[in-house]
C-alpha positions as semicolon CSV with decimal commas, in nm:
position;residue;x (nm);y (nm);z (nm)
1;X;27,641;24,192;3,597
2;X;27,996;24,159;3,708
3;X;28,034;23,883;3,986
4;X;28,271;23,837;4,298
5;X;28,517;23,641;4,089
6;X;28,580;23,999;3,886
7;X;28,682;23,811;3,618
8;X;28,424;24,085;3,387
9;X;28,122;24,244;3,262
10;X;27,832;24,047;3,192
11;X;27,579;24,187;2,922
12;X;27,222;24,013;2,836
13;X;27,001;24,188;2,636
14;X;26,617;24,053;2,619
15;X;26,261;24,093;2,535
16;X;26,056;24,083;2,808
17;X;25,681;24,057;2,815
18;X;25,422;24,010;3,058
19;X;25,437;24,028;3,432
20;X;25,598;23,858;3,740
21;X;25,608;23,424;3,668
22;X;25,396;23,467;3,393
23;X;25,635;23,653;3,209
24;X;25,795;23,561;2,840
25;X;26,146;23,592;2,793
26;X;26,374;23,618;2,484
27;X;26,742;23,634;2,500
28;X;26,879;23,830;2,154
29;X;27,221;23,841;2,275
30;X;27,483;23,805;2,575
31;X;27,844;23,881;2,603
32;X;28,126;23,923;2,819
33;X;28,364;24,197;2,846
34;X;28,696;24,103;3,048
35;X;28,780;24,385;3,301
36;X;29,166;24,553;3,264
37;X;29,393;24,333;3,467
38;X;29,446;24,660;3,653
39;X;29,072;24,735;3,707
40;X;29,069;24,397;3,806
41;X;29,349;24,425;4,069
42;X;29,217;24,764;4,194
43;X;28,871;24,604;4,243
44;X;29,061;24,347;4,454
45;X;29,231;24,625;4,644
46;X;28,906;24,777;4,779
47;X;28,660;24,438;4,851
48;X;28,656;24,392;5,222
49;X;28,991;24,586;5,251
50;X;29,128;24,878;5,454
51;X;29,159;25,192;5,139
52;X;29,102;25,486;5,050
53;X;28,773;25,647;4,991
54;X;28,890;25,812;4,692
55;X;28,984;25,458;4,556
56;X;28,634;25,360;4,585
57;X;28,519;25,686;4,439
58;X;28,678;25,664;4,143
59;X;28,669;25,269;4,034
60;X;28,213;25,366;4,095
61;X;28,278;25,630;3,827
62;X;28,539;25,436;3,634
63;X;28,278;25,087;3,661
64;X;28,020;25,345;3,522
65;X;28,169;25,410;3,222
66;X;28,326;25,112;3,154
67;X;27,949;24,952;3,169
68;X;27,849;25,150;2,917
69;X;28,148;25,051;2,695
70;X;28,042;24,703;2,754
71;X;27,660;24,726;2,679
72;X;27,801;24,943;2,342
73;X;28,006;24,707;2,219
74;X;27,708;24,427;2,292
75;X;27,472;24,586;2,088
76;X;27,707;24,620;1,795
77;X;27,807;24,296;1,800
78;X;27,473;24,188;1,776
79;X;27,354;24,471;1,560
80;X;27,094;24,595;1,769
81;X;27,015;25,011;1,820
82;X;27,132;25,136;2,164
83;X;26,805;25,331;2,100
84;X;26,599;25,039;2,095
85;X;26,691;24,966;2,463
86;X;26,450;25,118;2,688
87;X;26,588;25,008;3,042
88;X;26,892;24,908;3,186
89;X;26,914;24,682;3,506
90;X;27,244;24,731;3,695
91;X;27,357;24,508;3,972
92;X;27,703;24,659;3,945
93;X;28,026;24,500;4,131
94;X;28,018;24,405;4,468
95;X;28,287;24,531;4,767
96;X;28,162;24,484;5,072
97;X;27,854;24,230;5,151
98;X;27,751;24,148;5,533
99;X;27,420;23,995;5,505
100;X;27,409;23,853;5,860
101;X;27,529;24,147;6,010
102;X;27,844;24,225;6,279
103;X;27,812;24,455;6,596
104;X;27,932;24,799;6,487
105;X;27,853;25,142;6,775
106;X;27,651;24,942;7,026
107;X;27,411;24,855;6,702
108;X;27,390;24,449;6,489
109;X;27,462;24,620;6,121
110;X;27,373;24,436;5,807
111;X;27,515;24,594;5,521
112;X;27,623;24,542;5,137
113;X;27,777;24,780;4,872
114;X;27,774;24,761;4,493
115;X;27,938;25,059;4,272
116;X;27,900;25,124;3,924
117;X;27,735;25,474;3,902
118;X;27,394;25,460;3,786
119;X;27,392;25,854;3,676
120;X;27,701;25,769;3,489
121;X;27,536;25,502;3,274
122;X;27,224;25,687;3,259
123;X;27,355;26,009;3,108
124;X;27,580;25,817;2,869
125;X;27,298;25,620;2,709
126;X;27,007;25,840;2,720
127;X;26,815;25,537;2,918
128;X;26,656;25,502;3,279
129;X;26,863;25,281;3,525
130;X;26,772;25,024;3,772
131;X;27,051;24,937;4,051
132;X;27,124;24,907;4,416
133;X;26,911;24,586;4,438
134;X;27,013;24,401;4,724
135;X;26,966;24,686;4,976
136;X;26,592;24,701;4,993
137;X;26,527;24,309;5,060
138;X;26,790;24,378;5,327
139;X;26,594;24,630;5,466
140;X;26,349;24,411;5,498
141;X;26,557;24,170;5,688
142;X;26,674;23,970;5,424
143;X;27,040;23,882;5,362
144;X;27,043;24,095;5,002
145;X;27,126;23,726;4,849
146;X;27,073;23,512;4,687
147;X;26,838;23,704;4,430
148;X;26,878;23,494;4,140
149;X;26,617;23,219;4,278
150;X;26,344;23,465;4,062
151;X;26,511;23,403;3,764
152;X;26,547;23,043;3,875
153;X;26,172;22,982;3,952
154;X;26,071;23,168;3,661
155;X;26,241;22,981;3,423
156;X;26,294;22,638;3,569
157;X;25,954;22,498;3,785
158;X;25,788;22,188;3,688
159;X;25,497;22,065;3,729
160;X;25,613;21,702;3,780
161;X;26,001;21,726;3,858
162;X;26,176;21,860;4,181
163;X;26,472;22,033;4,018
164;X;26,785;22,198;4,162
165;X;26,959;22,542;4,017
166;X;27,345;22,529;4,084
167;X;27,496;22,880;3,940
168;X;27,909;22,862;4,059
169;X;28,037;23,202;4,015
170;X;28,285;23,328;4,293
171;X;28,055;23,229;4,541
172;X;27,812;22,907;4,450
173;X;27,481;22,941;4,529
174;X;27,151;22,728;4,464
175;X;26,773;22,725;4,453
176;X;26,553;22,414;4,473
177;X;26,254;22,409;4,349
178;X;26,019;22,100;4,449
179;X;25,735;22,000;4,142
180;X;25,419;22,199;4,088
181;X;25,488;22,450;4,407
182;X;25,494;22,824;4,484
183;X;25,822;23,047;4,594
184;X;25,660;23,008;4,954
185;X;25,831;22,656;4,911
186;X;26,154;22,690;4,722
187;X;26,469;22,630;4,906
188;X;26,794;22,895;4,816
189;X;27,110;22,990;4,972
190;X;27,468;23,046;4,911
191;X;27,653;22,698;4,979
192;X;27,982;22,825;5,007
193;X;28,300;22,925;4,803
194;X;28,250;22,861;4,434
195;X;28,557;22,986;4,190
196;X;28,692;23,251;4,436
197;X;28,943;23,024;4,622
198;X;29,059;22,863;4,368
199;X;29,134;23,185;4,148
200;X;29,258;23,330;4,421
201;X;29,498;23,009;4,481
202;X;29,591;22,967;4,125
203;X;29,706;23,387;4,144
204;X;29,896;23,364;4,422
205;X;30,076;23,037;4,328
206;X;30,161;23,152;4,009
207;X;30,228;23,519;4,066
208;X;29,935;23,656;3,888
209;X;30,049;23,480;3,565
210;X;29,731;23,276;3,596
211;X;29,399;23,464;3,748
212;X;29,190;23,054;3,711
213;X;29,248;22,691;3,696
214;X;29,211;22,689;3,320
215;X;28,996;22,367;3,291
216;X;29,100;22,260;3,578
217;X;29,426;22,158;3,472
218;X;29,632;22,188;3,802
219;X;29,345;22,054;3,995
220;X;29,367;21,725;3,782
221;X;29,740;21,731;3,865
222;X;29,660;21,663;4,210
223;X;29,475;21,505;4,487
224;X;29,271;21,626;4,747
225;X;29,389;21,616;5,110
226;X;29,133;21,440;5,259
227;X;29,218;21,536;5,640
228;X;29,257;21,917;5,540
229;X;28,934;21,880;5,307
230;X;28,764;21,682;5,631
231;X;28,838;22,015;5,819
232;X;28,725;22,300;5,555
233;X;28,413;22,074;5,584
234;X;28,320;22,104;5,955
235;X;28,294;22,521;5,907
236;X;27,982;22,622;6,111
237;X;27,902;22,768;5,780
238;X;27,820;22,496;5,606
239;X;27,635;22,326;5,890
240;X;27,395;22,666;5,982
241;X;27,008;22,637;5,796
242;X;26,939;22,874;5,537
243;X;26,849;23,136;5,513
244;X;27,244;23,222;5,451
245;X;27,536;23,413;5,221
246;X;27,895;23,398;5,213
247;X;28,122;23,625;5,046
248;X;28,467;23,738;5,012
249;X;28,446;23,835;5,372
250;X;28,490;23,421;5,473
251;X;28,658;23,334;5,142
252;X;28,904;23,573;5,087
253;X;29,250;23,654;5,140
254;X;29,295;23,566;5,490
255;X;29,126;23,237;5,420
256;X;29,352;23,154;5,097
257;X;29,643;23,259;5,324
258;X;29,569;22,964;5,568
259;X;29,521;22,724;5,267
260;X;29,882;22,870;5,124
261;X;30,013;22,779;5,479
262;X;29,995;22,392;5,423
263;X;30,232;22,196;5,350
264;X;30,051;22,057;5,042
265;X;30,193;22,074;4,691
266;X;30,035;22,357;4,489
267;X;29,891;22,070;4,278
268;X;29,718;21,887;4,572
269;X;29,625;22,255;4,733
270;X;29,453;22,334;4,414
271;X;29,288;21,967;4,421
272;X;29,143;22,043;4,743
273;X;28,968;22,389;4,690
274;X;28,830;22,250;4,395
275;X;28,696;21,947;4,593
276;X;28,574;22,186;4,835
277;X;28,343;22,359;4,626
278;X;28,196;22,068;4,534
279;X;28,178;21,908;4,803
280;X;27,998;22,202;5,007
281;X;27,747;22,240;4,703
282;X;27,695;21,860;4,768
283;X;27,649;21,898;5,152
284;X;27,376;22,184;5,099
285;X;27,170;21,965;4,901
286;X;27,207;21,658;5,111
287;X;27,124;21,891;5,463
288;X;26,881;22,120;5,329
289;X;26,732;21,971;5,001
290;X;26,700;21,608;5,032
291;X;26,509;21,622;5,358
292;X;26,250;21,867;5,226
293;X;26,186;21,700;4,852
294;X;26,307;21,478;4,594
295;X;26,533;21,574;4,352
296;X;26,522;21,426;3,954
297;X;26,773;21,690;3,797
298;X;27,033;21,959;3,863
299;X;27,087;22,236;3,637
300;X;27,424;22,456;3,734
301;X;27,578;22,811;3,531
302;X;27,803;23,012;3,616
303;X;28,230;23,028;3,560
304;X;28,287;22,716;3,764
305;X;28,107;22,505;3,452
306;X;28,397;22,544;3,248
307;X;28,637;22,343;3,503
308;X;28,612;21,976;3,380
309;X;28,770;21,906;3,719
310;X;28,526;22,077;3,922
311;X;28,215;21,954;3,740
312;X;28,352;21,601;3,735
313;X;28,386;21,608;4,152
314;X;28,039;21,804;4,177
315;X;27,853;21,511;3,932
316;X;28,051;21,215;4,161
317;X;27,949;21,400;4,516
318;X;27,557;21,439;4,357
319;X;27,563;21,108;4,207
320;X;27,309;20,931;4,137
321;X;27,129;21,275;4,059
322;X;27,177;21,366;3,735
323;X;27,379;21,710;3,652
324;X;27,329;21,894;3,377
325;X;27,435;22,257;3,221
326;X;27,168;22,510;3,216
327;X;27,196;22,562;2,807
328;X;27,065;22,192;2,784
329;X;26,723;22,416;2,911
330;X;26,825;22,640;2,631
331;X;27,008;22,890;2,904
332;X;27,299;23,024;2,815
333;X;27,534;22,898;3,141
334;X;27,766;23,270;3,130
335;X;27,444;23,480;3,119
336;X;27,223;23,362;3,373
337;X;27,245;23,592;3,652
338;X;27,251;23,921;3,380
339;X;26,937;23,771;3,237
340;X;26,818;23,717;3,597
341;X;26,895;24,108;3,661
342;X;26,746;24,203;3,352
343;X;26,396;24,070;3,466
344;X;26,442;24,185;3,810
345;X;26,461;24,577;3,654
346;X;26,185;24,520;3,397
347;X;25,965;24,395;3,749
348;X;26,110;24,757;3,933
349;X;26,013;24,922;3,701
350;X;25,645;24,803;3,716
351;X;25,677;24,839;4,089
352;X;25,671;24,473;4,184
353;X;25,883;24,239;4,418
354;X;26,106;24,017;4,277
355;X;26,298;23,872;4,593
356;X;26,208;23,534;4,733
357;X;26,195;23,615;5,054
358;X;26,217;23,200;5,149
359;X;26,554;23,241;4,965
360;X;26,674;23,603;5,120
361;X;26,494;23,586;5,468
362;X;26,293;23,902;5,429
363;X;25,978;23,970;5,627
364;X;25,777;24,036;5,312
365;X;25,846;24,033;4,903
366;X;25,970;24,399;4,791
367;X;26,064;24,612;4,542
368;X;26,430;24,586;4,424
369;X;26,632;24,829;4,318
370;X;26,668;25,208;4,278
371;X;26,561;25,431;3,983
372;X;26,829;25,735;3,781
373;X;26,588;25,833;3,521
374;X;26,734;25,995;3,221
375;X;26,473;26,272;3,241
376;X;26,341;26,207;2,891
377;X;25,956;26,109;2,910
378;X;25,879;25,751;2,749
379;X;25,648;25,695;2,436
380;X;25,357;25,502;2,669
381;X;25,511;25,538;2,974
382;X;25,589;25,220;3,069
383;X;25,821;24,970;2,959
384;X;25,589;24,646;2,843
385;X;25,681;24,434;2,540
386;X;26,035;24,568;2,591
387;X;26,411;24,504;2,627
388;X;26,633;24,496;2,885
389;X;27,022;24,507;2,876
390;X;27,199;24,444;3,186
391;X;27,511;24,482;3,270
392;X;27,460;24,439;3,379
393;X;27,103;24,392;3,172
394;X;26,900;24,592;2,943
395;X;26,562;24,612;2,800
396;X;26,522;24,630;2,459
397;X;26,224;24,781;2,225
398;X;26,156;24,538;2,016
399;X;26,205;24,623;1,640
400;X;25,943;24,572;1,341
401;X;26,161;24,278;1,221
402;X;26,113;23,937;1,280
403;X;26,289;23,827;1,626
404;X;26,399;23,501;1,719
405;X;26,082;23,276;1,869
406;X;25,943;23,423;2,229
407;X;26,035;23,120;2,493
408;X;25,823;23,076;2,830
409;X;25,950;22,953;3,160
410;X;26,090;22,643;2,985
411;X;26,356;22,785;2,798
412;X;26,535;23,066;2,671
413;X;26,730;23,136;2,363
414;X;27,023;23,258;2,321
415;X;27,174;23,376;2,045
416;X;27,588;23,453;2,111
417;X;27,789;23,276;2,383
418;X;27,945;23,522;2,611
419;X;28,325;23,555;2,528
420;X;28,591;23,526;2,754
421;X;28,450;23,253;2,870
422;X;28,635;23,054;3,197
C-alpha cells in the first residue's frame, strides 16, 4: 500500500483463514519502505497534473519493481520464504481519483488510476497478483473509496459498543460502526484532508528541507486562525452526506497555494491545517455519526497518529468520546490499510465482494480487484489457510513451525512496527 501522502511503501504480511467476516487474521510482520525523495517528487509531478505519458509509464514500471524490493526486504527482515507467500494484494499508488465524477465529451465521467505494474511484480516473485481495486466498485457506481471500512468491520464490530475507525493518512477517512449490526448499517466516508496539507505546507515553507510536521512541532509553535479556519470549515464538502471522497484533486497544490497566500505566520498557517483536519474529522462525526448512533470509542491509524499536535486537537474537538490508537486493539496503527488490502485480495481471489457498498455508494457488493497470474498452477488450487503480503499485501503459506497465536475480529498481532514511521 503506498498512500496519497507518498511518504512510502507499506508491506503487511498475514495468515488468513476462513471466509468474508468470519475470517481469522494473523499479522507476522509489517514494514515500511520510504520512497527516493526523487520517486517521491516525480510521483508528485504526475498526481492530478498536466505530464507526460511517458512519465507515467515509466514511474508504473519503476513502482513495480520497487514493490517488489519492498516486499523482499520485508520478508528478510522477518525471516520468512518469499516462497511461502502465495498471493500478493496490490493497491499500488494513486494519481488521479474522481469518484464523483466531472463532465468530460458531452458524458458525467467517474474515474480513478493507481500504477504499480501488476505483471512486473508478478514475474519478479513467481506469485499471482491482485490490483486495480477501486475500479470495479466504481463501476458499480460507487466512489472507488473508502474501501478500508471491510477491514474496519471485520476487525472492529461489537456486539455492545458503537465504535468509530479514524485512519489519517493524506486524506482522513472513517467508518462507524453502531453495536451488534450488519455493513447494511455502517456509516464511512472520507472527511476531508488528513496529512496532505500540512506536508504539503511544511515542503513548501521550508523548501523541501522538511516533507511533515515532525510531531507536530511547528504546529505547536502556533495558533490557529480562527476566521480563516471558520472559512476552510464552511466548504460544501464537508457539509454534503456521504456517500463521499476527497483527494488531491481538492487538497492539493492549488489549495495549499491559497493557504500560502495569507498573511499568517508559517507557524500559525501550519496551526491551522492541522486544526483543520481535526476539526473536519470532528464535524463528520457530529453531522453524520451522532445523529444515526451512539458512539463509546474511537479508534484512529494512519501517519497523522504520530503528530502529538494533531491528535491532541482531534481528542479536544471529540471530547468527551474517548480516542484511542488502533494498536491498543492490538492493530498495528502504520499497517492498517496494507492489512486491509491484504484481506481484500485473499476475498478476490475466492471471488467474493469486499466493498461496503453503504461506505462506497455502489448499487450492489462486488468483486475487487484484477488478477496477473504467474502462470504456475497452485498445489490445491486455491489459496485457504494462507498468506498474504501487500504492498502492498501478501499472503503467506503458513510454515510447519509454530506461528504466533491466530487473532479473530478483536485483534490482530503484530509482530514489527513499520519503520519510517511519521
Amino acid at each position: 500500500m503506498s498512500g496519497t501522502s507518498l511518504d512510502g511503501i507499506d508491506v503487511a504480511i498475514i495468515d488468513i483463514t476462513g471466509s468474508g467476516f468470519k475470517s481469522k487474521i494473523n499479522v507476522l510482520t509489517s514494514h515500511s519502505v520510504p520512497y527516493p525523495r526523487k520517486v517521491r517528487e516525480a510521483l508528485l509531478s504526475v498526481s492530478n497534473a498536466n505530464t507526460q505519458t511517458g512519465d507515467i509509464s515509466r514511474l508504473n514500471f519503476l513502482l513495480g519493481e520497487l514493490y517488489v524490493e519492498a516486499l523482499e526486504e520485508t520478508v528478510e527482515r522477518a525471516e520468512i520464504p518469499l516462497n511461502t507467500i502465495k498471493l500478493i494484494g496490490c493497491h499500488g499508488q494513486t494519481i488521479f481519483h474522481e469518484g464523483q465524477g466531472s463532465q468530460y465529451m458531452g458524458k458525467k465521467v467517474a474515474s480513478t488510476f493507481q500504477i504499480g505494474e501488476s505483471s512486473v511484480i508478478s514475474e519478479r516473485t513467481g506469485i499471482d497478483v491482485v490490483s486495480n481495486f477501486r475500479e470495479r466498485d466504481m463501476a458499480a457506481g460507487g466512489k472507488g473509496a473508502p474501501l478500508v471500512p471491510y477491514l474496519d468491520y471485520l476487525l472492529l464490530r461489537h456486539r455492545g459498543r458503537g465504535r468509530v475507525a479514524i485512519n489519517i493518512g493524506g486524506i482522513a477517512n472513517l467508518t462507524a460502526i453502531p453495536p451488534n449490526t450488519s455493513t447494511d448499517r455502517v456509516i464511512a466516508f472520507d472527511s476531508g484532508p488528513g496529512n496532505m496539507v500540512l506536508d504539503q505546507l511544511v515542503s513548501r515553507i521550508t523548501s523541501g528541507r522538511q516533507t511533515f510536521d515532525r510531531d507536530g512541532a511547528i504546529a505547536a509553535s502556533g495558533v490557529p486562525d480562527p476566521k480563516l479556519l471558520a472559512k476552510l470549515l464552511r466548504d460544501k464538502y464537508f457539509r454534503a452526506k456521504p456517500p463521499k471522497t476527497a483527494g488531491r484533486e481538492q487538497y492539493g497544490a492549488d489549495f495549499v497555494t491559497k493557504l500560502l497566500d495569507t498573511e499568517l505566520s508559517s507557524e500559525d498557517l501550519v496551526a491551522t491545517a492541522t486544526a483543520l483536519t481535526a476539526e473536519s474529522i470532528a464535524l463528520g462525526v457530529r453531522n453524520f455519526v451522532l445523529s444515526e448512533m451512539r458512539v463509546d470509542e474511537v479508534f484512529v491509524s494512519g501517519g497523522g497518529t504520530h503528530n502529538s499536535t494533531l491528535m491532541a486537537m482531534l481528542r479536544k474537538a471529540l471530547d468527551p468520546i474517548p480516542v484511542m490508537l488502533t494498536t491498543e486493539m492490538g492493530l498495528d496503527v502504520d499497517a492498517k490499510e496494507a492489512i486491509a488490502f491484504a484481506v481484500m485480495a485473499y476475498e478476490t481471489a475466492h471471488l467474493r465482494p469486499s466493498n461496503v457498498p453503504m461506505a462506497t455508494g455502489a448499487r450492489k457488493s462486488v468483486v475487487l480487484g484484477k488478477m496477473t497470474p504467474n502462470g504456475l498452477p497452485r498445489n490445491g488450487g486455491g489459496t485457504n489457510g494462507s498468506t498474504t503480503s501487500s504492498s502492498g499485501t501478501a499472503v503467506h503459506k503458513a510454515p510447519a513451525t509454530p506461528r504466533p497465536a491466530k487473532v479473530g475480529r478483536t485483534g490482530v498481532t503484530a509482530k514489527a512496527k513499520a519503520a519510517a514511521t511519521r
